[in-house]
DRENMARVEX-141361 format. One record per atom (N, C-alpha, C): residue number from 1; atom name; z, x, y. Coordinates in steps of 0.001 Angstrom, whole numbers, plus 524288, in hexadecimal, padded with zeros to 5 digits. Layout:
residues N
 seq atom     Z     X     Y
 NUM   CA     Z     X     Y
...
***
This chain:
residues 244
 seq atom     Z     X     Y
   1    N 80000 80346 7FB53
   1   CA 80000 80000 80000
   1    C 80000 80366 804DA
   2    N 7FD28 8024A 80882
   2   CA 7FC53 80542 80D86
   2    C 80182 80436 81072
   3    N 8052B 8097F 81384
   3   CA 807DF 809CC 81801
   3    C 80567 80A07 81BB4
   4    N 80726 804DF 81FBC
   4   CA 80657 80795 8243E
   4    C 80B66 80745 8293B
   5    N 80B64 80A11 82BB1
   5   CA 81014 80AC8 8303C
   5    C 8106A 80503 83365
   6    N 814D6 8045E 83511
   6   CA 81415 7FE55 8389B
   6    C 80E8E 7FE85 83C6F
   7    N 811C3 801D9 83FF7
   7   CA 80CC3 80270 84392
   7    C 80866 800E5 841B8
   8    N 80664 8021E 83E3B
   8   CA 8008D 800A1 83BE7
   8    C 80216 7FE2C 83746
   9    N 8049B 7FAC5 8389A
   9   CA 802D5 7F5C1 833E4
   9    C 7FF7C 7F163 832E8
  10    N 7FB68 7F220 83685
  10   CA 7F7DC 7EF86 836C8
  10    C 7F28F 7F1D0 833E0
  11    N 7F31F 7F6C9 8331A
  11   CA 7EEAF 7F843 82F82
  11    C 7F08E 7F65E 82AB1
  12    N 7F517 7F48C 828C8
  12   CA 7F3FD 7F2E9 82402
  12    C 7EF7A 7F028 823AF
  13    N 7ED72 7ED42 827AF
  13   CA 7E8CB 7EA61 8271F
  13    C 7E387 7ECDB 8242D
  14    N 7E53F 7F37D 82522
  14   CA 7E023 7F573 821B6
  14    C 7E055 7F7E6 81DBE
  15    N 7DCAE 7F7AB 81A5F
  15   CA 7DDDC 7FAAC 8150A
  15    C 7E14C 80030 8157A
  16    N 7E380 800DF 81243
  16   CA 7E588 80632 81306
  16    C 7E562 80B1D 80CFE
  17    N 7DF9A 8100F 81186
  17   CA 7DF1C 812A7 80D24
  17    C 7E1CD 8150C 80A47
  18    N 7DF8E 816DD 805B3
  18   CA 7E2C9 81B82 801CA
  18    C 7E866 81795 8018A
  19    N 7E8A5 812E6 80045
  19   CA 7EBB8 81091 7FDF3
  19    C 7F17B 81378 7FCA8
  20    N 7F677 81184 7FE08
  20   CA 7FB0B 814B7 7FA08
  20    C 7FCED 81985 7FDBC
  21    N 7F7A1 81A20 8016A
  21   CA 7FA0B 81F39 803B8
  21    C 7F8C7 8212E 8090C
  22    N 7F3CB 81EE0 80B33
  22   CA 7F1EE 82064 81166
  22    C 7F36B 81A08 813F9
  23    N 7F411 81A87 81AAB
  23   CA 7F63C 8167D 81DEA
  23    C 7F57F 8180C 821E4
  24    N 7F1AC 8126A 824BE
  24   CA 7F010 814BD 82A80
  24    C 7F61D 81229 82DAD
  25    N 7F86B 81759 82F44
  25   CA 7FD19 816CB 8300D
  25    C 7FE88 81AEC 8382B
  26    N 80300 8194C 8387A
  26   CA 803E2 81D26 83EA6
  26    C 80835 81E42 83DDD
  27    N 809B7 824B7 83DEF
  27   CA 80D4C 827A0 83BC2
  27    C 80EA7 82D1E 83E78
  28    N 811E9 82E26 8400E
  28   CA 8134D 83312 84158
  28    C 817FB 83685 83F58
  29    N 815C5 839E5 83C41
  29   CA 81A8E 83B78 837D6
  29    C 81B10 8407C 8399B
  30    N 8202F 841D6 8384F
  30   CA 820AC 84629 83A8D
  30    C 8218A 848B0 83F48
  31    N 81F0C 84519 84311
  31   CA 81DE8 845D1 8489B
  31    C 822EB 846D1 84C7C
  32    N 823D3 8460B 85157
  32   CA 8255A 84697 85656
  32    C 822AF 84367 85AE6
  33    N 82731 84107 85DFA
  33   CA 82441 83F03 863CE
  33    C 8229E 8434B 865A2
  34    N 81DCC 8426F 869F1
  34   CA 81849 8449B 86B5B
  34    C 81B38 844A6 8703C
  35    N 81AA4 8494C 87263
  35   CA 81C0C 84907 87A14
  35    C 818F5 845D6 87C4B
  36    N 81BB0 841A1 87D31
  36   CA 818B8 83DD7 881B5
  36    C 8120C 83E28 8843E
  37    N 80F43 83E1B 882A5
  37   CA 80AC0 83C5C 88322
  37    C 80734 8423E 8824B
  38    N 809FA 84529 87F39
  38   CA 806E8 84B5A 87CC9
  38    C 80326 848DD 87B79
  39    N 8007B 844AB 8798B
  39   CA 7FB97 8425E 876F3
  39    C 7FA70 83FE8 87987
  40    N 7F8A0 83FC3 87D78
  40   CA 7F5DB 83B4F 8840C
  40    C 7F08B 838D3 87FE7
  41    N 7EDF7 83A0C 87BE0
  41   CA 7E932 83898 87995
  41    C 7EAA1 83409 87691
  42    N 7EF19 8323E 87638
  42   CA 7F0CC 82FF5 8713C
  42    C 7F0AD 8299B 873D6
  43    N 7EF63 8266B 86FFF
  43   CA 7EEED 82054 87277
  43    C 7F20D 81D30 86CC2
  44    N 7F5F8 818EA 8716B
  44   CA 7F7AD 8149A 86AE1
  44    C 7F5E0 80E38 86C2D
  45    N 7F122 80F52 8687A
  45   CA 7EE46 8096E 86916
  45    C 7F427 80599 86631
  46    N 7F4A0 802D4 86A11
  46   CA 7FA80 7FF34 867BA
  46    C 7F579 7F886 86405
  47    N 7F6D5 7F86C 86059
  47   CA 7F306 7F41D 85DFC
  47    C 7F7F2 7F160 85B37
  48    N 7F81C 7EC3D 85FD0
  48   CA 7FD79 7E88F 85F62
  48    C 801F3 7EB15 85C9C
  49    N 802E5 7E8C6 85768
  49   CA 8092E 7EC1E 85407
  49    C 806A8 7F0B9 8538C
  50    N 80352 7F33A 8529B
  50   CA 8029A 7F706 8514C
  50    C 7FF03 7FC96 8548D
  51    N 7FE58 801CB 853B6
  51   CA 7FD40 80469 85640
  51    C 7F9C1 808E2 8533B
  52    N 7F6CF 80BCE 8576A
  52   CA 7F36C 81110 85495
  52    C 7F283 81481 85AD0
  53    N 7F1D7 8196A 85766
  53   CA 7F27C 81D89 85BF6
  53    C 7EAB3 81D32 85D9F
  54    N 7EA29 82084 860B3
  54   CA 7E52D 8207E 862A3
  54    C 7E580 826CF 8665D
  55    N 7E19A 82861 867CE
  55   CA 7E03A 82CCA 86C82
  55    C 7DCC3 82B0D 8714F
  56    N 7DC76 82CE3 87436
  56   CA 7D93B 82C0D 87A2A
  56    C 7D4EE 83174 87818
  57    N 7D1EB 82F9B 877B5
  57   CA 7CB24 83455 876D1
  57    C 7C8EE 833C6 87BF4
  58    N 7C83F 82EFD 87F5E
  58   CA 7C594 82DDB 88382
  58    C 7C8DD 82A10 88637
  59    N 7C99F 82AB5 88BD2
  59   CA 7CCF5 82902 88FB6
  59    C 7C97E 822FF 88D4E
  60    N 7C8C7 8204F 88A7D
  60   CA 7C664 81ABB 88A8A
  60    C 7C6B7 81A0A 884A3
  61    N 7C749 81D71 881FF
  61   CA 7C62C 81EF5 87C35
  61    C 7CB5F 81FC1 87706
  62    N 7CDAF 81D5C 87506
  62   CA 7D24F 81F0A 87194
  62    C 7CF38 81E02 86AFE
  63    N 7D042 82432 86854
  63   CA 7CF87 821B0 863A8
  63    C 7D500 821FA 85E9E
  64    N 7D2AE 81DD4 85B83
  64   CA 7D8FB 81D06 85867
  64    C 7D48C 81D1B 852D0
  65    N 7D93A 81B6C 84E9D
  65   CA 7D7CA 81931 848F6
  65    C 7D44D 813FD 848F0
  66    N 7D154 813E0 84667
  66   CA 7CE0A 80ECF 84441
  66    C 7D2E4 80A57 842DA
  67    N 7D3BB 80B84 83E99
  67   CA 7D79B 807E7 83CA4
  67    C 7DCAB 80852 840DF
  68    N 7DD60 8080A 845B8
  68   CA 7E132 8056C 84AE2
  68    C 7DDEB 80325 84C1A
  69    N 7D977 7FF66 84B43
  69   CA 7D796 7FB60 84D00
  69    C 7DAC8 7F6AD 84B93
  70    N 7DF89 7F487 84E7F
  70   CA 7E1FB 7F0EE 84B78
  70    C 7E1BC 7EC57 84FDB
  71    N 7DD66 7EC52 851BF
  71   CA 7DF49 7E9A1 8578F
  71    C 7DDBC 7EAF4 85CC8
  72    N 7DF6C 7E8D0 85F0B
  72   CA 7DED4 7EB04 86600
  72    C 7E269 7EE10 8671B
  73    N 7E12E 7F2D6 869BB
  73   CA 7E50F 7F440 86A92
  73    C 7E514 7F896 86F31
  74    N 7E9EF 7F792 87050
  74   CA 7E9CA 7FA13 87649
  74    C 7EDB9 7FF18 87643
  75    N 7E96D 801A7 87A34
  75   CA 7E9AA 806A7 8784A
  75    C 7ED9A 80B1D 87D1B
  76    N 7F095 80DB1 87A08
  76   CA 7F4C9 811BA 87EE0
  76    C 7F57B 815A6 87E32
  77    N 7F3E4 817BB 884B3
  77   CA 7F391 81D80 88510
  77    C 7F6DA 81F8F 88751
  78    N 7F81D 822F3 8876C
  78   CA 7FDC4 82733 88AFF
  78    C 80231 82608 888D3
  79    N 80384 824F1 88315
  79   CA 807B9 822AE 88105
  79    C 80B1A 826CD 88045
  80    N 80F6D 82610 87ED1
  80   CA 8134E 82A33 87B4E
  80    C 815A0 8257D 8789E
  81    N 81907 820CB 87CA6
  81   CA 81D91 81D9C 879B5
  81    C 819A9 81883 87B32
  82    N 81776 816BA 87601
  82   CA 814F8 8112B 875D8
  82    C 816EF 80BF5 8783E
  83    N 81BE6 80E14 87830
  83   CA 81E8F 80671 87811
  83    C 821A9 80847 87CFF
  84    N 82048 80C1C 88153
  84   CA 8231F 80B7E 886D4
  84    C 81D10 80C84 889EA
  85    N 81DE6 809D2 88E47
  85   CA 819B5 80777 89227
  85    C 81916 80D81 89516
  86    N 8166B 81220 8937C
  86   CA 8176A 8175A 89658
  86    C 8138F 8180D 89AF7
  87    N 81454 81A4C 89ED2
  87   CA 810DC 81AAF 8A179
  87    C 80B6D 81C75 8A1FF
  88    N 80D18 81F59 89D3A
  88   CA 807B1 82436 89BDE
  88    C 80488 8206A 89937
  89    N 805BB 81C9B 89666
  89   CA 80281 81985 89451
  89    C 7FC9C 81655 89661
  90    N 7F89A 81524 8951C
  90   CA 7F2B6 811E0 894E3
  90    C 7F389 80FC0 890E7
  91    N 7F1F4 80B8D 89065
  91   CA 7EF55 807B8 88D3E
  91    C 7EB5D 804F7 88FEE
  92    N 7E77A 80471 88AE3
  92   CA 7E4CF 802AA 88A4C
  92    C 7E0DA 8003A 8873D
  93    N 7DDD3 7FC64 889A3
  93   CA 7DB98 7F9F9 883E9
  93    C 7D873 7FBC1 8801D
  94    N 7D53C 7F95C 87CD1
  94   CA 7D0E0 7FBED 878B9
  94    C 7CB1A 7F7A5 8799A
  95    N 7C8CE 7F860 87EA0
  95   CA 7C32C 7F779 87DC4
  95    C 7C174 7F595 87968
  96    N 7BF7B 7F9EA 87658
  96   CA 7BCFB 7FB38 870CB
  96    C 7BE6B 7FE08 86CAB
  97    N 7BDA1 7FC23 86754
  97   CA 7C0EE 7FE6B 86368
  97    C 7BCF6 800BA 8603E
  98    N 7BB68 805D1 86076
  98   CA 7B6F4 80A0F 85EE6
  98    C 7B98A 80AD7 857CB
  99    N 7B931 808A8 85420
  99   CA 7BB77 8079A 84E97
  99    C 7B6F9 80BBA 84B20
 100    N 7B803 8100B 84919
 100   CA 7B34C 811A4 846EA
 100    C 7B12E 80F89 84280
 101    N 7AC13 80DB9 842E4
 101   CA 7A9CA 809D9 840B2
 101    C 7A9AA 80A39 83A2F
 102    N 7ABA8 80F2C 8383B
 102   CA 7AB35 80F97 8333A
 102    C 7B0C0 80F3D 82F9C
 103    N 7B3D1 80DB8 834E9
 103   CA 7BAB0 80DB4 8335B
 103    C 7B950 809FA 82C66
 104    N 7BF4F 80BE9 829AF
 104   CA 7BF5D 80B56 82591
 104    C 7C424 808D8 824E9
 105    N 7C632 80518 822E2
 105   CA 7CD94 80575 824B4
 105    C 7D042 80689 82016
 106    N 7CCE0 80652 81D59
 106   CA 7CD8F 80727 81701
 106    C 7CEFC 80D6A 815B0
 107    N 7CBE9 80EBE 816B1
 107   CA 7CA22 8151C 816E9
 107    C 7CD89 818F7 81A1B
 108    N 7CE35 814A7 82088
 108   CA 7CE41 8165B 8240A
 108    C 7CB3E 81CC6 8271F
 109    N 7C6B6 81B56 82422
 109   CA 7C16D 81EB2 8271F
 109    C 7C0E3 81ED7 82ACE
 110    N 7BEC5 8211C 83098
 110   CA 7BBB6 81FE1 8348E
 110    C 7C130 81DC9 83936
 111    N 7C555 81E85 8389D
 111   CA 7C95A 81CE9 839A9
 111    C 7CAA6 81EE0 8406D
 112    N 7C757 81D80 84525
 112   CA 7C64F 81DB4 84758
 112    C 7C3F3 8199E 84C44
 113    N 7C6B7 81952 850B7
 113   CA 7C5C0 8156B 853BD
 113    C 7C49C 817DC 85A3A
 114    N 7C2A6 816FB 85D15
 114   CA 7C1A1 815BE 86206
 114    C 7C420 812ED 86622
 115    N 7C7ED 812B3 8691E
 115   CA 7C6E9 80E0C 86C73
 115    C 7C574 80EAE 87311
 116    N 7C3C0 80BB3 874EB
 116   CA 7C200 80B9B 87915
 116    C 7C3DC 80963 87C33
 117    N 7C79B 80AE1 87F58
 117   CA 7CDB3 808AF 88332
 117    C 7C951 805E4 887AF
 118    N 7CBEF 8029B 889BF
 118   CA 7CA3C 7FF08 88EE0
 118    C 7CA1C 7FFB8 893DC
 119    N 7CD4A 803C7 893ED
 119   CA 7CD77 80864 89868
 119    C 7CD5C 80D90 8973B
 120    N 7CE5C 8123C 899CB
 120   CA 7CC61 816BE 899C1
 120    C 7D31F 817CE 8993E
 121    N 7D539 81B82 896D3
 121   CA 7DA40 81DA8 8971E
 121    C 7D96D 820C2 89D69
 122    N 7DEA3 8214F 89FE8
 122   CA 7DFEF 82684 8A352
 122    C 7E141 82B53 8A164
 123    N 7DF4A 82E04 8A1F3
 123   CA 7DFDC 833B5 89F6E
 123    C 7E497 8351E 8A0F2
 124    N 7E886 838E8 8A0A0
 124   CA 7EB67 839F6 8A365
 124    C 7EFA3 83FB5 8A125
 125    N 7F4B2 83F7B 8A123
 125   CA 7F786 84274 89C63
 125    C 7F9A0 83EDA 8972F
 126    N 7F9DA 83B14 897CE
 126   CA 7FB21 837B3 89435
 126    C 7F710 83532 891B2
 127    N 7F174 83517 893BE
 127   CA 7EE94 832F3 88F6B
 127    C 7E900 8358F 8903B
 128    N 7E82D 83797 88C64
 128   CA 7E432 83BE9 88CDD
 128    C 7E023 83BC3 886AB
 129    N 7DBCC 83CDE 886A9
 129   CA 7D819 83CCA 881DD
 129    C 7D85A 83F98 87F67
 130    N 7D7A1 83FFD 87ABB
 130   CA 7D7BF 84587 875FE
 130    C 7D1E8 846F4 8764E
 131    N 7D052 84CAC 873FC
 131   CA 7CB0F 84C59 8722A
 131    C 7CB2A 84BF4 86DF6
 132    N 7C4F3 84A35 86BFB
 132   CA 7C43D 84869 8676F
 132    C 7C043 84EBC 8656C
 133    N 7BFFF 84E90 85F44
 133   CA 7BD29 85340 85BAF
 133    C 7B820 851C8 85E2D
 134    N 7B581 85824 8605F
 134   CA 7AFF6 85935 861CC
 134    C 7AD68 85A7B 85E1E
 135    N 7AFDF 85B00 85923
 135   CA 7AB28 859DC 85429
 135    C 7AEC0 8594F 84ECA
 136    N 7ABC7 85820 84AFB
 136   CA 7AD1D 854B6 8478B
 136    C 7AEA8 85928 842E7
 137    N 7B000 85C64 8446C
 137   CA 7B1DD 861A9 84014
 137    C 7B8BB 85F4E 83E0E
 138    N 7B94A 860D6 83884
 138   CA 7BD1C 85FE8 8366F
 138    C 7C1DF 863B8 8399D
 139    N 7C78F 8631F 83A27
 139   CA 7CB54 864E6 83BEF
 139    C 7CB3F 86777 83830
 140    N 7CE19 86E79 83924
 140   CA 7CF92 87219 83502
 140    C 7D672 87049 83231
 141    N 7D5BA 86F4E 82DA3
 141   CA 7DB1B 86EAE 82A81
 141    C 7DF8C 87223 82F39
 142    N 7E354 86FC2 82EF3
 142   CA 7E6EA 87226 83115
 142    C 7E91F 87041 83589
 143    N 7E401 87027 8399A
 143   CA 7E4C5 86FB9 83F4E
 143    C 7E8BC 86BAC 83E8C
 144    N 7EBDC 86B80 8455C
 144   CA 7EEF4 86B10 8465F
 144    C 7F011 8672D 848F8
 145    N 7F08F 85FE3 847FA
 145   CA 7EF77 85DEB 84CF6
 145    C 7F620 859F5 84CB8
 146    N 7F48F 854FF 8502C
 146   CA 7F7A4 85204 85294
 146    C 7F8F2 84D34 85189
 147    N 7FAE1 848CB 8512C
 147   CA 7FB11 84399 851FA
 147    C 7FF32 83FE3 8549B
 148    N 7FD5A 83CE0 856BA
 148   CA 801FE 839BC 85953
 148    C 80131 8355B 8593A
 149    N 80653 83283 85925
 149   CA 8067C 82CFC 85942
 149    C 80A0C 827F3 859AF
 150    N 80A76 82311 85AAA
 150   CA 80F8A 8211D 85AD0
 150    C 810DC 81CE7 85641
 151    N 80FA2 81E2B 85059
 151   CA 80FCF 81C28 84D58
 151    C 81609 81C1F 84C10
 152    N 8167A 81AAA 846DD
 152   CA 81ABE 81CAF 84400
 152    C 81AF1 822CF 8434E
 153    N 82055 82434 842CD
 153   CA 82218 8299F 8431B
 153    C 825A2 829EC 83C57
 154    N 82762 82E5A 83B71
 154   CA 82BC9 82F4D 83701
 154    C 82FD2 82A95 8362F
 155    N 8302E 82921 83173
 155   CA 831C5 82630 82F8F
 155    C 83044 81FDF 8313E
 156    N 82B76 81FC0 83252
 156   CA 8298B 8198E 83433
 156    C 82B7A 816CB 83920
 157    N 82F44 81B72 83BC2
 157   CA 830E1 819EA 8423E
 157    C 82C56 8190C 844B4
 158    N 82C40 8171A 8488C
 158   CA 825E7 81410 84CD4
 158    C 82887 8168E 851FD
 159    N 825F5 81A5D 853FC
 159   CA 825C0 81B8D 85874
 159    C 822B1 81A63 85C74
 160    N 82612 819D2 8617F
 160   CA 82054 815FA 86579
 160    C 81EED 81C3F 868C5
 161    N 82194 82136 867E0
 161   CA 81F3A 824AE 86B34
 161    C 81BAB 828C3 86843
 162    N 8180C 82CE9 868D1
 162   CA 8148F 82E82 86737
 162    C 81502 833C7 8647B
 163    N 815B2 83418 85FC0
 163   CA 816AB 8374D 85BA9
 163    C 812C7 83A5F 85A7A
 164    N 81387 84043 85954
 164   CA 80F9D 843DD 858B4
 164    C 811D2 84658 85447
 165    N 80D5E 84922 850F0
 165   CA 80D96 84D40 84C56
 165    C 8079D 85128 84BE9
 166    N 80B40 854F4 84928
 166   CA 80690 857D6 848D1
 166    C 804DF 8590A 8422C
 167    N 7FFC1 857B0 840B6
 167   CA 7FCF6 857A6 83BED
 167    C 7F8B7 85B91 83B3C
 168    N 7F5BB 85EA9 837CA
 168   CA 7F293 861EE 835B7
 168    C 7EF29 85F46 83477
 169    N 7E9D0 8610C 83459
 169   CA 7E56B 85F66 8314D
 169    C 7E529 8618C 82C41
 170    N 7E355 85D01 82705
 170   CA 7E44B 85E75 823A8
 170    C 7DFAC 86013 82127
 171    N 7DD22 86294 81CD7
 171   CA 7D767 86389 81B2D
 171    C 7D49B 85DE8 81888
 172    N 7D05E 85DA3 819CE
 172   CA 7CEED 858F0 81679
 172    C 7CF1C 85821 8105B
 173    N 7CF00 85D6F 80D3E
 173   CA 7D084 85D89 80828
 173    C 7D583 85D0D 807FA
 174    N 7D7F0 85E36 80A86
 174   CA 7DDEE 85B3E 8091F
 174    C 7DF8D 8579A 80899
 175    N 7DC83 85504 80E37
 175   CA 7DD24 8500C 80F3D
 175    C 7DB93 849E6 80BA5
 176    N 7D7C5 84F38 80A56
 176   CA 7D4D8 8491F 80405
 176    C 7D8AD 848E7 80013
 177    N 7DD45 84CBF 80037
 177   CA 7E011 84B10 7FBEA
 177    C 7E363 845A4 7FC30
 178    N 7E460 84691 80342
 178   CA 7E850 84121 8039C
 178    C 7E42A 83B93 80464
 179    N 7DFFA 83B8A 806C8
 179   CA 7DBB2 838C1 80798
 179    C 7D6C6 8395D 804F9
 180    N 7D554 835E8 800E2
 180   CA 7D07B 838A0 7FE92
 180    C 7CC5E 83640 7FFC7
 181    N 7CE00 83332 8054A
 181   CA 7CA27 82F6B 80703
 181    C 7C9E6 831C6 80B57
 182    N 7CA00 83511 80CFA
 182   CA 7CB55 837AD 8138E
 182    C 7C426 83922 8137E
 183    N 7C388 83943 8198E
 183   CA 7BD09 8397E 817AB
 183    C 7BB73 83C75 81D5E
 184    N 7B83C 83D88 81F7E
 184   CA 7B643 841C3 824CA
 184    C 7B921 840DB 82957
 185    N 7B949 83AD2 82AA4
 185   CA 7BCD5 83987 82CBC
 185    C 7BFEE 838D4 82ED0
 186    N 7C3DC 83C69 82C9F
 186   CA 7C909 83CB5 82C68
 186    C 7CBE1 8419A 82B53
 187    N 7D026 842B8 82D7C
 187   CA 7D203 847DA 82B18
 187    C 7D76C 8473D 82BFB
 188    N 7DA04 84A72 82801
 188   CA 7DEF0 84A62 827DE
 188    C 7E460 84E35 82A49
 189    N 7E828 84D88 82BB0
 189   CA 7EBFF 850B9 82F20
 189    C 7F171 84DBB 82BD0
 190    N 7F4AD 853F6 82BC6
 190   CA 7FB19 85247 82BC4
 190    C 7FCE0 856E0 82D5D
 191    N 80128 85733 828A8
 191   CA 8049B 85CB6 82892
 191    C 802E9 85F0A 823D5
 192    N 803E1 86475 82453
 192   CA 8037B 865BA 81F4A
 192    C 808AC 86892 81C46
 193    N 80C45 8669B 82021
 193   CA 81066 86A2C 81E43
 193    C 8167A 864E3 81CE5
 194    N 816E2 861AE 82091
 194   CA 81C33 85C90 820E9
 194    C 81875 85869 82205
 195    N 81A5A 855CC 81BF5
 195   CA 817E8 84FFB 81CBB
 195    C 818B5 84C4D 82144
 196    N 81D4A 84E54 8242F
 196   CA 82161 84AB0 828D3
 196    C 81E12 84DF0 82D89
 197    N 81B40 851B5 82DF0
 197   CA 81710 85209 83377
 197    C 813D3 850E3 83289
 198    N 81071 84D19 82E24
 198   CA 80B9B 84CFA 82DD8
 198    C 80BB5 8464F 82FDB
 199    N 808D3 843D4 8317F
 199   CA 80846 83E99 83372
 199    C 803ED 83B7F 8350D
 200    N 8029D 83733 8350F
 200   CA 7FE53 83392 8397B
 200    C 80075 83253 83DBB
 201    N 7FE3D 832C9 842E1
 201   CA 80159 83042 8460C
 201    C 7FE3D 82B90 846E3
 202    N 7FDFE 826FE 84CB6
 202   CA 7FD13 82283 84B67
 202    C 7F958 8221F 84A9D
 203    N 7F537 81F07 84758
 203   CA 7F08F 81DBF 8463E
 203    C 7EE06 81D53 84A71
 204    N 7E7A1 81F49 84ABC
 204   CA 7E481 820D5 84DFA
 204    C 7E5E6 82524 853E0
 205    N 7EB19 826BE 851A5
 205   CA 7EBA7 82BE7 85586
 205    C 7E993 8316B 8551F
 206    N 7E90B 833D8 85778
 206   CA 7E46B 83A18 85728
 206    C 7E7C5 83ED1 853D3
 207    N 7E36E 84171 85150
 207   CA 7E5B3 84616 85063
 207    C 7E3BA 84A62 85401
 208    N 7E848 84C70 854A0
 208   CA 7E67B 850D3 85923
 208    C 7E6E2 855A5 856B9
 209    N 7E2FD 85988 85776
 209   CA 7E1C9 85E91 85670
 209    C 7DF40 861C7 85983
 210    N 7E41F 86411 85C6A
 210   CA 7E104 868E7 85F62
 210    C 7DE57 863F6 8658D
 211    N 7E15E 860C6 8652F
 211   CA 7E222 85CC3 86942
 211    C 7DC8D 859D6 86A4D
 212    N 7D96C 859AA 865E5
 212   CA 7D584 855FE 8652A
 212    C 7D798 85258 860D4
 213    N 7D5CC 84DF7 86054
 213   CA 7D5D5 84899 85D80
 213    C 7D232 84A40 85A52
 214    N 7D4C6 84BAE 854E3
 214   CA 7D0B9 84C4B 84FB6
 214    C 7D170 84622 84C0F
 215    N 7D706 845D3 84BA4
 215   CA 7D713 84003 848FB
 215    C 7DA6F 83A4A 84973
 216    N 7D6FA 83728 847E2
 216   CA 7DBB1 83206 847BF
 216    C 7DF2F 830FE 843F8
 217    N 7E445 82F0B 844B4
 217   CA 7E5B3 82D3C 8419B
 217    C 7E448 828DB 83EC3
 218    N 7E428 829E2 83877
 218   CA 7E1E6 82624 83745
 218    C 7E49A 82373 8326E
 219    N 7E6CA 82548 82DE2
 219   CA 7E91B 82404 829C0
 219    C 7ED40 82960 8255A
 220    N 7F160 8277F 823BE
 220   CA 7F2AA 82BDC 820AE
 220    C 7F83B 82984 81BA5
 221    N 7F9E6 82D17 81836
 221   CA 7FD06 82B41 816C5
 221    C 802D0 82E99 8186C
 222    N 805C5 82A91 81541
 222   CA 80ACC 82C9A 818CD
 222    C 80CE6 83118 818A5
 223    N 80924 83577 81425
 223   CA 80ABE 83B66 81549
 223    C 8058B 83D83 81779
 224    N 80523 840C8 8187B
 224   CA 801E6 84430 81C78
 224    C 7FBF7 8440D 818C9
 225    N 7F964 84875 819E5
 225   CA 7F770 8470D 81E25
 225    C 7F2F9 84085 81FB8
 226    N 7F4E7 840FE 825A6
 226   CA 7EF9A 83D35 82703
 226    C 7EBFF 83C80 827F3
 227    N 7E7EA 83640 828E4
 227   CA 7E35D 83709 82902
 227    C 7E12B 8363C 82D7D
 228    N 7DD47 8397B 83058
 228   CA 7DAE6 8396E 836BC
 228    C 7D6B2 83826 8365F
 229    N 7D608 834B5 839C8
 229   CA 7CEE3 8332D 83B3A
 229    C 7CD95 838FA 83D48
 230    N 7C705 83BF9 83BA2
 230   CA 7C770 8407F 83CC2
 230    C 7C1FA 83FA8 841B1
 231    N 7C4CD 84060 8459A
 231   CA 7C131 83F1E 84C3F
 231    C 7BCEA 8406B 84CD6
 232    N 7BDFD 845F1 849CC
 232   CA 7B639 84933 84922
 232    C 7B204 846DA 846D8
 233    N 7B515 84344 84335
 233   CA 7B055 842CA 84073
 233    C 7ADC5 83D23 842DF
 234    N 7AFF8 8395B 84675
 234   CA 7AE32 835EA 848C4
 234    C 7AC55 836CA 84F51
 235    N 7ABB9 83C23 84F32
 235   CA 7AAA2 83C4A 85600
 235    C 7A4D8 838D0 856B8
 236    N 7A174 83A07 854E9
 236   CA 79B9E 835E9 855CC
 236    C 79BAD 83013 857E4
 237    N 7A0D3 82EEC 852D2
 237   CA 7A174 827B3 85498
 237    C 7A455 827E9 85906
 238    N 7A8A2 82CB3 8595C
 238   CA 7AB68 82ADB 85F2D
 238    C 7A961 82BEE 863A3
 239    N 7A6C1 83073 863F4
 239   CA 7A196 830B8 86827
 239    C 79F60 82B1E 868CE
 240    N 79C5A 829B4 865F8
 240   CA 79AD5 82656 86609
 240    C 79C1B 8202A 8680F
 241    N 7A0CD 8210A 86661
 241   CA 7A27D 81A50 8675C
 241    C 7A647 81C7E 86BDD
 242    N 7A685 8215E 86F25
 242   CA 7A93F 82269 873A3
 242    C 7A505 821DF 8791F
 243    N 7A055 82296 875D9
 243   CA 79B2E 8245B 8798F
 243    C 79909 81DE7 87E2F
 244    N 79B84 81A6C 877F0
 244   CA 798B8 814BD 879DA
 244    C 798E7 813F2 87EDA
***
């Protein structure tokens, strides 16, 4: 039977792969609160009870997970503490919902979304764009990246302020041992050393490496490592459906 975290209990609505053992879930294990707005790129599309992380790519532009399509949902930037009215904060709406057309929910393939805010963000110190991969080359095993988010934390506590950890990229032959469905796609990150630093943070939030956005969060099970939408390999469609 599929787990999933409160926060996202609404994907029970979708199949859930690799049965017994993967869960598109929002998690921060291991982690630490994030100094107050160290991640200005970071966006939390609030979708009614429930929530998913997102990034600012383009002052007009946030992309998240496919499967956080649960709804309308309105979207906030300059956050640290969700549930206090901060000053640093924007919101705003979602225009258009850019869903990549080959999403899978089954699979969770292609796990990748677009949206197209209704206004333009203000740039500022608190809310600022990531870059995205200038080409579609695999990350070297090892590297070193980031995640943040305001999911659930250690021991299933729900934090409303913004939690960070740091995870490794893992090799793709490794990675087929825990996923044997894992496919170009996608690539995988944890620890390789304490199961308790390895983590997801909230669904459709960025992985950062070397302070570019290589992946989304996208699905994992409740020991390490997890699974990332891998950014390189969809730059064409996001060009594309950024260009319109």
């Amino acid at each position: 039977m599929c787990q999933t975290q409160p926060l996202l209990v609404l994907l029970l609505l979708l199949s859930c792969p690799w049965a017994n053992a993967s869960a598109l879930r929002s998690q921060i294990v291991g982690g630490h609160e994030a100094e107050p707005h160290a991640h200005p790129y970071m966006a939390y599309l609030k979708l009614g009870v429930s929530g998913c992380g997102g990034f600012l790519v383009a002052p007009d532009w946030v992309m998240t997970a496919a499967h956080c399509r649960l709804g309308n949902a309105t979207v906030i930037l300059g956050a640290h503490n969700i549930l206090e009215p901060e000053k640093t904060q924007q919101v705003r709406g979602v225009l258009r919902y850019h869903m990549h057309p080959e999403y899978n929910p089954e699979t969770v393939s292609n796990d990748i979304m677009l949206l197209k805010l209704t206004a333009k963000a203000t740039l500022n110190d608190y809310v600022k764009t990531i870059p995205l991969p200038k080409t579609s080359s695999d990350l070297p095993t090892g590297t070193k990246c980031s995640i943040a988010g305001w999911g659930m934390i250690d021991d299933d506590r729900a934090t409303s302020k913004l939690f960070e950890t740091k995870v490794s990229i893992y090799s793709r032959r490794k990675c087929i041992h825990f996923y044997p469905n894992l496919d170009t796609g996608m690539v995988c990150a944890g620890s390789f050393h304490e199961l308790r630093d390895s983590s997801q943070g909230d669904s459709g939030g960025p992985l950062v490496c070397n302070k570019v956005a290589q992946g989304i969060v996208s699905f994992g099970r409740d020991n390490p490592p997890g699974v990332y939408t891998r950014i390189s390999h969809y730059l064409p469609w996001i060009h594309k459906i950024m260009k319109k």
